[in-house]
N, C-alpha and C positions, 0 to 999 in steps of 0.2 A: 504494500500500500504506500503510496505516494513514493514512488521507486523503493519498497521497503521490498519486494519480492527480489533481496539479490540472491538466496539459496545459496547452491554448490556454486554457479558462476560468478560468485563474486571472487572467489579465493582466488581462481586465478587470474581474475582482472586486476585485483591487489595487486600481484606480483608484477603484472606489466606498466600499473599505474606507478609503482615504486621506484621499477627502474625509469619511466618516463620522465618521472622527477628527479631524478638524482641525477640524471643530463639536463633535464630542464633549469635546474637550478643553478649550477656551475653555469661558467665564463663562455662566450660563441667559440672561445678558442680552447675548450677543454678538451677537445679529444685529440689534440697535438699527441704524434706518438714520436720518441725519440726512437729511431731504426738503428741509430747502428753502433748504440754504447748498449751496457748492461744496465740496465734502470737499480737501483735500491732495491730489494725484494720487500714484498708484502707492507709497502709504508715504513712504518720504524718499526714493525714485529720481531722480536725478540734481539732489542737493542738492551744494552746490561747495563748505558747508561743514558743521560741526557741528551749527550754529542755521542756522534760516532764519525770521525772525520780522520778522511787520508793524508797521509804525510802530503801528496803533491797535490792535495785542494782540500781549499778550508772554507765553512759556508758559517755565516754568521747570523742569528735571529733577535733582531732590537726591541723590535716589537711584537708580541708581548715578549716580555720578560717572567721569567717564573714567579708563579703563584701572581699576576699580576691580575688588574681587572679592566675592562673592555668595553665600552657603551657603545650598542650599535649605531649608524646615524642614519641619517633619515629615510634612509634606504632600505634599513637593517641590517645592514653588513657594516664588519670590523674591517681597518686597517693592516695592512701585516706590511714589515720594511725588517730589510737586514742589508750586510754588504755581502760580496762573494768573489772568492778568489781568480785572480787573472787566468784564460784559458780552460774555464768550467762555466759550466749553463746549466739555468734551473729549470727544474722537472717539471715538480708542481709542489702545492702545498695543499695538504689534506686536516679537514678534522671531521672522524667520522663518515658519512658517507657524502659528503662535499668539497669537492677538488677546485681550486685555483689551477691553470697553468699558463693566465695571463700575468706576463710581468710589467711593469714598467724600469726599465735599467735607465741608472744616472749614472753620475762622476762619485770616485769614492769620497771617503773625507779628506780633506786634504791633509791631514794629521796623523793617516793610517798607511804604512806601507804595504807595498806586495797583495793591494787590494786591485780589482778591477773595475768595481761596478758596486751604485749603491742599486737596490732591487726594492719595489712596490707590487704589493699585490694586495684585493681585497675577494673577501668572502663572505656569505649569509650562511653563521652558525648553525649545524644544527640544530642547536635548542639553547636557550639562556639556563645560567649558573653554572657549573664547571662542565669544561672541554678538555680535547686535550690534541696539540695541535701538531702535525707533521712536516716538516721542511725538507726537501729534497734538493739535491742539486748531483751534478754529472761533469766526469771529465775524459776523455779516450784515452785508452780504450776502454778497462773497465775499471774504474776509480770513481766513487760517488760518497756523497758526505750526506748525512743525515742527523737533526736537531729536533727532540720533542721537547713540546713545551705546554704545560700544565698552566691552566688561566681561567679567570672565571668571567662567563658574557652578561653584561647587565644591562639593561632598557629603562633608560632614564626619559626618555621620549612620551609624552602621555598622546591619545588616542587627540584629535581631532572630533570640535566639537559635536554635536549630535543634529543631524540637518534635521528640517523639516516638521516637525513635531506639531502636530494640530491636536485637536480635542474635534472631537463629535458626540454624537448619541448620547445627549447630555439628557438627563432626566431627573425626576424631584429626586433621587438616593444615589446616583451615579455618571458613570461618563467614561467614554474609551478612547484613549491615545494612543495616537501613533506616532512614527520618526521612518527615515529615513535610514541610508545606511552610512555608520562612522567609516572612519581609515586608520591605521595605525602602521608603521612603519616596519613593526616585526610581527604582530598577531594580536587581534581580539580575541578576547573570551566572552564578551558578552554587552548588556544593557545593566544599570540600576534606576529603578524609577523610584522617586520617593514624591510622596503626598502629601501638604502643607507641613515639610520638615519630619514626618514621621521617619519610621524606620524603612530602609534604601528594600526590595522588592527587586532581585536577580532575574534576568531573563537571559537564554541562551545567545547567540548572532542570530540565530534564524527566525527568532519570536523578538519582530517588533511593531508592538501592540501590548497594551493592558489596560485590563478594563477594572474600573475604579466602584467599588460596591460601598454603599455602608454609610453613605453622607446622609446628610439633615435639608430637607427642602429651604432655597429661597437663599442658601448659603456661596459665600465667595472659598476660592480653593485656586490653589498654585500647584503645580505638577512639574517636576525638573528628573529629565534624564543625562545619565554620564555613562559612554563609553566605557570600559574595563579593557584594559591588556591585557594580556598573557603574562606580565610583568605583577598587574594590579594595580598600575598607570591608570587615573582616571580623568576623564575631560579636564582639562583646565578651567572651561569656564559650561558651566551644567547651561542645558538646553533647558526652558522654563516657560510656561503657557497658562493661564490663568482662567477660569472661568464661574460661570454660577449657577448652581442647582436650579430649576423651575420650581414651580411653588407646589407645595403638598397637591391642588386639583387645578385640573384648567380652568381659564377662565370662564365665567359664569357666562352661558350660550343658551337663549330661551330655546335652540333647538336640541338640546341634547343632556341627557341626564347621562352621558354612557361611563360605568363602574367597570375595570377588567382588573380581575384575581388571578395575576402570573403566577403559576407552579411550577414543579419543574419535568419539563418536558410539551408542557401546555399550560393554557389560560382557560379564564371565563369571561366574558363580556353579557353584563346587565344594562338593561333600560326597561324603558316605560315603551308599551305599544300605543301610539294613535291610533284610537281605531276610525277615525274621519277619515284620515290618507292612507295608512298604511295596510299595504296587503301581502307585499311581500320585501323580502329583502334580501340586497349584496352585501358581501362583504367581499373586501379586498384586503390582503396583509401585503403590506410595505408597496400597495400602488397593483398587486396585481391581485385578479378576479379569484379567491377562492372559493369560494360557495354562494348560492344561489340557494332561498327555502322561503317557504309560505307562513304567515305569520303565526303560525300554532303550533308550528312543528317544535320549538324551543318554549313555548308559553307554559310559565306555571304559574301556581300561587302562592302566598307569603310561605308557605308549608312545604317548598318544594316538593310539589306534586303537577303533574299533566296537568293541565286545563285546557279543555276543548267546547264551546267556543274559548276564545281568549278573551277576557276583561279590564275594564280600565284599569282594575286593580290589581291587574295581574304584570308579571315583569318576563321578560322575556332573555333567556339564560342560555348564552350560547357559548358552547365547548367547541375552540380552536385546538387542534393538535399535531400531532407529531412535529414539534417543533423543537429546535436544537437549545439546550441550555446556556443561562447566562448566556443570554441574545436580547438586544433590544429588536423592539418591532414596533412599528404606527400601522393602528387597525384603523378601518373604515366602513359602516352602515349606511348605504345607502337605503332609504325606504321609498319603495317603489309602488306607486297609486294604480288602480285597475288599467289604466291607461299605457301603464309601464314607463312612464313620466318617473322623475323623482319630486321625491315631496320633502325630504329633509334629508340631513347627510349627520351623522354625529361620529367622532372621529377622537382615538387615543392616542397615547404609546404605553408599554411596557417592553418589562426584560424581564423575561424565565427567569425561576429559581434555580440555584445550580448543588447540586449533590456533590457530598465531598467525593473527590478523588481518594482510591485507596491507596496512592503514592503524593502526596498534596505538590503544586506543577511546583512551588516554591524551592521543594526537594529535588524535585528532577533538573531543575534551571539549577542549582548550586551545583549537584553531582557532574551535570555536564559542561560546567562553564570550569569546575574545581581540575577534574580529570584530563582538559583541554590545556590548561596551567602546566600541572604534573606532568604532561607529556613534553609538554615546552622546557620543563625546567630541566630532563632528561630523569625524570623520576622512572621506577620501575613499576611500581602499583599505585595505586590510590585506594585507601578501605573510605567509605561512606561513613558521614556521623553514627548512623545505625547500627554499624558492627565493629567500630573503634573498638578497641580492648578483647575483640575476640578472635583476630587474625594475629597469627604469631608473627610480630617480623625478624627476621635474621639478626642476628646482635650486632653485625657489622657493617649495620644499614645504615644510611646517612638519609635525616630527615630536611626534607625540601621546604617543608610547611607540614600543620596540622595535617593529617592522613597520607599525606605523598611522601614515598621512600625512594631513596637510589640504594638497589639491594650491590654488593662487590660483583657477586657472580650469579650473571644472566646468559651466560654465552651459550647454555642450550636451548634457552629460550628463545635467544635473539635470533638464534639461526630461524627458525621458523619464521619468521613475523615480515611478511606476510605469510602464511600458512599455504601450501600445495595441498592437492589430495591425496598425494604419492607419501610424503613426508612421514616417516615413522623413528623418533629419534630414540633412542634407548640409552638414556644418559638423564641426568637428573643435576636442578642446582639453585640456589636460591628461591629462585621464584617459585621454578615446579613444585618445590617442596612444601612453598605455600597453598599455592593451587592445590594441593594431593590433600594435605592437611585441612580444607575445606570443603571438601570433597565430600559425597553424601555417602553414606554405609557400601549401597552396593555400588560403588563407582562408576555409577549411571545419572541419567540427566535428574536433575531437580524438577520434580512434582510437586510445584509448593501448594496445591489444593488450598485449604482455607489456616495451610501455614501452623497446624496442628500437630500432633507426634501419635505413634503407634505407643498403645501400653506395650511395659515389657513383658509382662505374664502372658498372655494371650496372645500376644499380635495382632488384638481386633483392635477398632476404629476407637480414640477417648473420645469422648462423647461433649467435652469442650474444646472451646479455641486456646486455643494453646501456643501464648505470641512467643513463642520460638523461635527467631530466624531462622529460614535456609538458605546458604548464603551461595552468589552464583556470580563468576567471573564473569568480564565482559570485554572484549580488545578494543580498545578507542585509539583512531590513527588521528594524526592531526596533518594536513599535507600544508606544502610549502614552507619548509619541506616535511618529507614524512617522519615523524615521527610517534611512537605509540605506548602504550603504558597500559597495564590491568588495573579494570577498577572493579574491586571486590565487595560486593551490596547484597542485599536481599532479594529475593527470587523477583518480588513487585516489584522493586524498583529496576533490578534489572531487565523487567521488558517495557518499564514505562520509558528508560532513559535511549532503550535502543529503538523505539518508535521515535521518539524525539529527533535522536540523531540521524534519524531517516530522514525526514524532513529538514533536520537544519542541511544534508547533504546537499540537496536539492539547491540549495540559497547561497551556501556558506563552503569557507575552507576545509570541508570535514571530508574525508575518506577514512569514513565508518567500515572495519573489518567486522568488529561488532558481533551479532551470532552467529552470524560464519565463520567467524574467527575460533575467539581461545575463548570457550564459554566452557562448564562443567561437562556434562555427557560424550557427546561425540569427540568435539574439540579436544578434551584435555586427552582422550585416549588416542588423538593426532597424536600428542606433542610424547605421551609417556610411553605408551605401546605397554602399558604396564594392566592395563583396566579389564580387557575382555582377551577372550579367548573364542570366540565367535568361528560356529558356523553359519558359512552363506544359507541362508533361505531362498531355494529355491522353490517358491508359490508364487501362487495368482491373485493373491489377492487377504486382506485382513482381518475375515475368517478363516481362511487354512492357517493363520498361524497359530505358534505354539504360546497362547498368551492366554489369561482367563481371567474372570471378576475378581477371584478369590487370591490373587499375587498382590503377593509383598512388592511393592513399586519400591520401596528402598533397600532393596537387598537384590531385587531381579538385575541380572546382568547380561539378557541376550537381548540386546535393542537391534539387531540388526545390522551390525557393523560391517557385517563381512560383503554385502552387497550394495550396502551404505543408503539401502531405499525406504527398509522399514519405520526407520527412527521415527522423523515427523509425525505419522501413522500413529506408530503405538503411543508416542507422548501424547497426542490428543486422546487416544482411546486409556489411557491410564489418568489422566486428569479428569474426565468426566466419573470415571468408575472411585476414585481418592473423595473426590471431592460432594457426591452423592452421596455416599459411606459416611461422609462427617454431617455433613446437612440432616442428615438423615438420622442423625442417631442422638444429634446435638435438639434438632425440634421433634425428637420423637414421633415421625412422620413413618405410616404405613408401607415402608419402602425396603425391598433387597431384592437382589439384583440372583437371578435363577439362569438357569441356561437358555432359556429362549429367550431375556430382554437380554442379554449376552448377545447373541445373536443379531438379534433386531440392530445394537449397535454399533459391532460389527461393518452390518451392511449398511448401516446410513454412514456412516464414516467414509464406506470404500464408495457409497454413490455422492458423498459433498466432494472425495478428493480426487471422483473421476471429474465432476462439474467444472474443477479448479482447474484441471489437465485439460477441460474440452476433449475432452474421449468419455466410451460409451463405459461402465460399471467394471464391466469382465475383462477388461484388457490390461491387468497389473495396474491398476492404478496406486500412486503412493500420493501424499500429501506432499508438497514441499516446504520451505520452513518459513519464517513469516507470515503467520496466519493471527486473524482474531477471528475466534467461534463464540459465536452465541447461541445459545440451548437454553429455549425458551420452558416455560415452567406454567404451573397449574396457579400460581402466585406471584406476582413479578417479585424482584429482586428486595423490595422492600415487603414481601407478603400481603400486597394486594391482592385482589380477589382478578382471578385471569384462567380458570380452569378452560370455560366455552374458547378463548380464545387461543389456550396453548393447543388446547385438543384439535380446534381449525388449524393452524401448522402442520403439528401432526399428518391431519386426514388430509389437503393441498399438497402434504410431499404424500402419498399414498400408501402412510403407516408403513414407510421404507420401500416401496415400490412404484416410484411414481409414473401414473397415467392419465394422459399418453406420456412417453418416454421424454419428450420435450421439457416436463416439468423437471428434468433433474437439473436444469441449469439455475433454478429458483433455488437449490442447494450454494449458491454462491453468487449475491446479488453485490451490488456496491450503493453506497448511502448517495442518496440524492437530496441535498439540504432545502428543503421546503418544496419536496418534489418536483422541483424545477423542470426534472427533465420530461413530465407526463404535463406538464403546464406550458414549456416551452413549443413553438411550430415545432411540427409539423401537426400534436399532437392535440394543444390548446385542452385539456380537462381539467375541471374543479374538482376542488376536493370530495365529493361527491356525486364522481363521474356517473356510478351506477344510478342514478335519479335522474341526474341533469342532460343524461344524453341519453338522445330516443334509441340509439342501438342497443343500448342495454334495460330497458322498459321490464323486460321478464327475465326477473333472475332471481336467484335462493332468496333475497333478501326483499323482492317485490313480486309478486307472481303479476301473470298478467290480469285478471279480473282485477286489480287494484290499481289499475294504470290511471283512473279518472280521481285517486284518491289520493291524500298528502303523501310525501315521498313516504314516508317513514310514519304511522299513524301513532299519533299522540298515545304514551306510554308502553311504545311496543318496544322490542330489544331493539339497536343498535348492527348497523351493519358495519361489518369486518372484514377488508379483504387482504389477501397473500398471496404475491406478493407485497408486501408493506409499499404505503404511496410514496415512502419516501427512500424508495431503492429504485435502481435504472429496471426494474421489470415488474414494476405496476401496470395495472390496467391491462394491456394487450401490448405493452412492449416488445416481450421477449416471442411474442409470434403466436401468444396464446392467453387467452382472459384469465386475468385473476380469479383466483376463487374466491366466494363469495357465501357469506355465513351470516346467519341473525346472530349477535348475543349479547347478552344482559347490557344495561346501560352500564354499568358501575366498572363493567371491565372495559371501556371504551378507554377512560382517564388513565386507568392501571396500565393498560400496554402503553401509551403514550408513553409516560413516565418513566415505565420502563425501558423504550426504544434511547427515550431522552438521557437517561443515566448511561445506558448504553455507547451511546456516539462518544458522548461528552470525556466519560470512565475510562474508555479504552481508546481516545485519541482516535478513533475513524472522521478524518476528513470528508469533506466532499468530494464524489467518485471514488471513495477509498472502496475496495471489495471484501470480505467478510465471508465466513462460512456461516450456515443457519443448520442446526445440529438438532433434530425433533426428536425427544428417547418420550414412546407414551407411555411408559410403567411410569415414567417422573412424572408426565403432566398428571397423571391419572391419581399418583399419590397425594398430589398439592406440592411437589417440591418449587422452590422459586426458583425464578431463573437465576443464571449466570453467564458469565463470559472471562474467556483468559484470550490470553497473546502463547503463542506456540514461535520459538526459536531457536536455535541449533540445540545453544546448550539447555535451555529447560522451557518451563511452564510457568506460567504466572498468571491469577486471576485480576483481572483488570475490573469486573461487575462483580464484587463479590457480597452476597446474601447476606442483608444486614437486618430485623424486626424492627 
């Protein structure tokens, strides 16, 4: 999602994007090769001292000087000058994987004999804080001198102010700003927005934009944003925008009483019916036609109940939905007279309520702007505030800042980074030993389920939540140039921060290895060769395999490795089975899992990640890794009342056989934010297509003897279709009508809310694609929904079940 599907081909795009940089970066004239001397071997490798210089040429390094320090300039790049002896010529100069072998030669000093040439050259660090630097030079035939010099790089340069910064969507309690993008001479790490002086509010490079909750009507407020370096250089002079809350209610308008009650996922909008003019009515959200209804259809009384006729006294209560949270919106009523005339127009705004994050964004903007830092600084990990004191670091680690380490020895990590698929190292060493040491029981991917623990007597499910971290690597590169560093966090956060980093890629300096890379499961048994002992699975599909309800997900160790197809697969089929097991035992809910909803899961799994493939069920389908599932429930996710509605899921996918065949692509829709794209030409439908347009007059939810009567008759259920309006295959998109279902009003609100926490919870963008995961033993039990993010190295629930 939002280029988040890189799977197995990212790895080795990494490797080519690494080396593309590491030519890109260097001089136009780096790839000068001397032909016909012996060059240095391997840089200064296994030099015994500082200098290594021949009696008949001597190379000298001025700048730096040992243990010296180095401010990049406005370019980013250090200085480097030394002199060099007559009848020798310089090679190049390296530190890391960045090579000068542009010189600039002068005249020596004139104070120095038997010198030839004073020598300049300049280079972009690979990363600020210690380096450590190579000087080369050559003389015929084979006579070369070599000088390393230990130095530390530092960025004293602050970021450039922050362009652009406006305020909008100002309302009586909020308001959302934007900017532009800063520059900075060596690397951002991020935005700080602060609100009349409060405390500063981190965003990543790629999120600029925040939206400002929680003020007091009719109130003034100042808003200043500051750039961040990679340094922690910030603006010199903060970017600042001022503005003022609107007042508690609009102004007093003899045409319009209109009241709206934002939730989250959806609103309500009240008024008073005229019954002189009004006969029917529009509404529009934000300028465009969403629904079209007759003045009864919404008409109750002070008791919220139907009323049909409708009364002066009665108020008119209408439910706007599926709408994305924490979003402002200006609704519109137009009231339409027999003539089809308008008679009056009354007109809002609001903004959704917005459900907490179960990784809060304030957390993911630090982890990613902190770990962007730690790579820059040439750190080797980064542990997360969350699991400080629980990651062993090596004794002879040098700390960069709060949670960044530079561990001594990484060099069998380093080799990998970027990771092949071929690559199986059998050696072990700082790092690894961390990674291994965090590592879950059976040396397989992280199932953080609802982040709970098995008893040890039993092995069955505890029957609380159990805030126990599970804690799960993640590889963050940072390019220009590359460099990368493990951040070591909790299962949540590490799929909230690697959806993040998908998108700041998109924008930003980021080449995200991420969970393709060096994550727990699959990744770390790249790097160890230590974890499985795997045979290939040679089947068709994820029912032949050898997996079942009743495994221990933290001790099981055949993921599949040997064919490298399974994984994905089982990790979603072990997260819904972990995490139903807790739900289950924890609300004491009618629920366990037998060998035929086994089954049943099975097969809807192998038909969402045929949907995903664009192939037909039978043909090996596996999932690939970057997913977010949602598995809807007989309760949404907060235990609202959603039984009729999970069960229409369900029976739309055809209780895991769907017909006609067509319907298995509804196994994997993408969000369309205010169903845009069933409103947009070609297709122009209101939210209420099934009413409002005469092709669909006779359907489940209107038979046709009822075509001369209100769409929907006053207190009857509620119609529900799926696919959901606000996915690219509503209505007749996907080449085949939604299905179409009555039920209860009360679960109308409930799935909104649900869809709403949904998007919001797990970071699905507009056009992002998703998998929809229907188990009916869950719906049927009342379990609530959920949803997780699926990535190399583990699982993470993104919507998780809260009362």
């Amino acid at each position: 999602m939002r280029n988040r599907y890189v799977g197995r081909s990212l790895l080795a795009a990494a490797v080519a994007v690494s080396l593309v940089l590491s030519v890109a970066m260097a001089s136009p004239s780096d790839a000068k090769v001397v032909a016909t001397t012996q060059l240095p071997p391997g840089g200064c490798a296994g030099m015994t001292g500082p200098e290594e210089n021949h009696a008949s040429i001597r190379l000298q390094v001025d700048q730096p000087a040992g243990d010296a320090q180095l401010a990049v300039d406005e370019h980013g790049r250090i200085a480097i000058n030394g002199i060099l002896h007559k009848h020798a010529t310089m090679v190049d100069v390296l530190d890391g994987p960045v090579t000068s072998s542009d010189f600039v030669l002068g005249p020596p000093p004139p104070d120095v004999a038997a010198w030839a040439a004073s020598w300049t050259t300049s280079l972009r660090p690979p990363h600020l804080g210690s380096n450590t630097l190579c000087a080369r030079a050559v003389r015929d035939p084979k006579r070369f001198a070599r000088i390393q010099r230990s130095f530390t790089v530092v960025d004293l340069i602050p970021p450039s102010a922050v362009p652009g910064l406006t305020v909008s969507a100002i309302t009586a309690t909020g308001a959302k700003v934007t900017w532009g993008v800063a520059t900075d001479n060596y690397g951002l790490a991020g935005y700080e927005v602060t609100v009349d002086g409060g405390t500063a509010v981190r965003t990543t490079i790629g999120t600029r934009s925040y939206a400002i909750t929680g003020l007091s009507p009719s109130t003034d407020h100042t808003v200043s944003v500051v750039a961040v370096d990679l340094a922690g250089n910030r603006s010199t002079t903060p970017a600042t925008v001022s503005f003022t809350t609107t007042a508690a209610l609009p102004p007093p308008n003899p045409n319009t009483d209109l009241v709206i009650d934002p939730q989250e996922g959806y609103a309500t909008a009240t008024w008073h019916p005229n019954l002189t003019g009004d006969v029917k009515y529009q509404a529009l959200l934000d300028g465009v036609p969403w629904e079209t209804f007759p003045l009864d259809q919404y008409c109750q009384d002070a008791s919220g109940n139907p009323t049909s006729p409708c009364t002066a006294q009665d108020v008119i209560s209408y439910p706007i939905g599926e709408l994305a949270e924490g979003t402002p919106y200006t609704l519109k009523i137009q009231a339409l007279s027999a003539d089809g005339t308008q008679s009056r127009e009354l007109s809002g705004t609001f903004t959704t309520l917005s459900s907490p994050r179960v990784v809060p964004e304030a957390t993911v903007a630090l982890i990613s702007t902190e770990s962007s830092r730690c790579a820059m600084l040439g750190g080797s990990f980064y542990t997360s505030p969350s699991v400080r004191g629980q990651v062993p670091v090596p004794a002879d680690s040098t700390q960069k800042f709060d949670g960044c380490y530079k561990a001594t020895n990484t060099s069998c990590f380093g080799a990998a980074r970027p990771p092949s698929n071929n690559q199986v190292l059998k050696c072990a060493d700082d790092i690894t030993h961390v990674l291994y040491s965090v590592a879950p029981p059976g040396r397989g991917p992280v199932i953080s389920a609802m982040e709970g623990t098995t008893t040890t007597t039993t092995g069955g499910i505890a029957p609380a939540y159990v805030p126990t971290p599970v804690m799960e690597p993640v590889h963050w590169c940072v390019e220009d140039p590359i460099e990368c560093v493990e951040i070591i966090e909790t299962a949540a956060e590490a799929g909230a921060v690697v959806a993040e980093a998908a998108g700041a890629a998109a924008v930003a300096s980021f080449l995200v290895v991420a969970a393709a890379g060096i994550g727990l499961g699959l990744a770390l048994g790249v790097l160890l060769a230590i974890l499985w002992n795997p045979t290939p699975a040679a089947i068709g599909s994820l029912i032949e395999y050898p997996i079942h309800f009743d495994t221990n997900f933290d001790t099981f160790d055949n993921w599949g490795q040997g064919d490298g197809h399974w994984i994905s697969s089982l990790k979603t089929y072990a997260e819904v089975i972990k995490t139903t097991k807790q739900v289950a035992a924890q609300q004491s809910l009618p629920f366990a899992w037998d060998v035929t909803n086994d089954h049943d899961l099975k097969e809807a799994i192998d038909l969402a990640c045929g949907a995903v493939a664009g192939r037909p069920p039978n043909e090996g389908n596996v999932c690939p890794d970057n997913l977010t599932v949602y598995v809807p429930g007989g309760t949404n996710y907060r235990f609202g009342p959603m039984q009729d509605t999970g069960m229409h899921i369900v029976y739309a996918l055809g209780n895991g056989i769907p017909d006609p065949a067509g319907r298995s692509a509804w196994f994997y829709p993408a969000y369309s934010q205010g169903g845009r794209k069933a409103r947009n030409n070609p297709y122009n439908y209101e939210r209420n297509w099934y009413d409002s347009n005469s092709r669909f007059n006779q359907n489940a939810c209107r038979p046709a003897d009822s075509a001369s009567d209100p769409p929907r008759p006053v207190g009857k259920p509620v119609c529900d279709e799926f696919p959901f309006f606000s996915t690219n295959q509503a209505v007749d998109l996907s080449g085949i009508t939604a299905s179409l279902r009555a039920v209860p009003k009360p679960e109308q609100k409930s799935q909104w809310r649900d869809l709403g926490g949904f998007y919001r919870s797990c970071g699905v963008q507009d056009t992002d694609h998703f998998v929809v995961l229907p188990i009916q033993s869950w719906v049927q039990a009342n379990g609530p929904s959920f949803a997780f993010q699926v990535n190399q190295g583990s699982t993470s629930l993104c919507l998780k079940p809260r009362p």
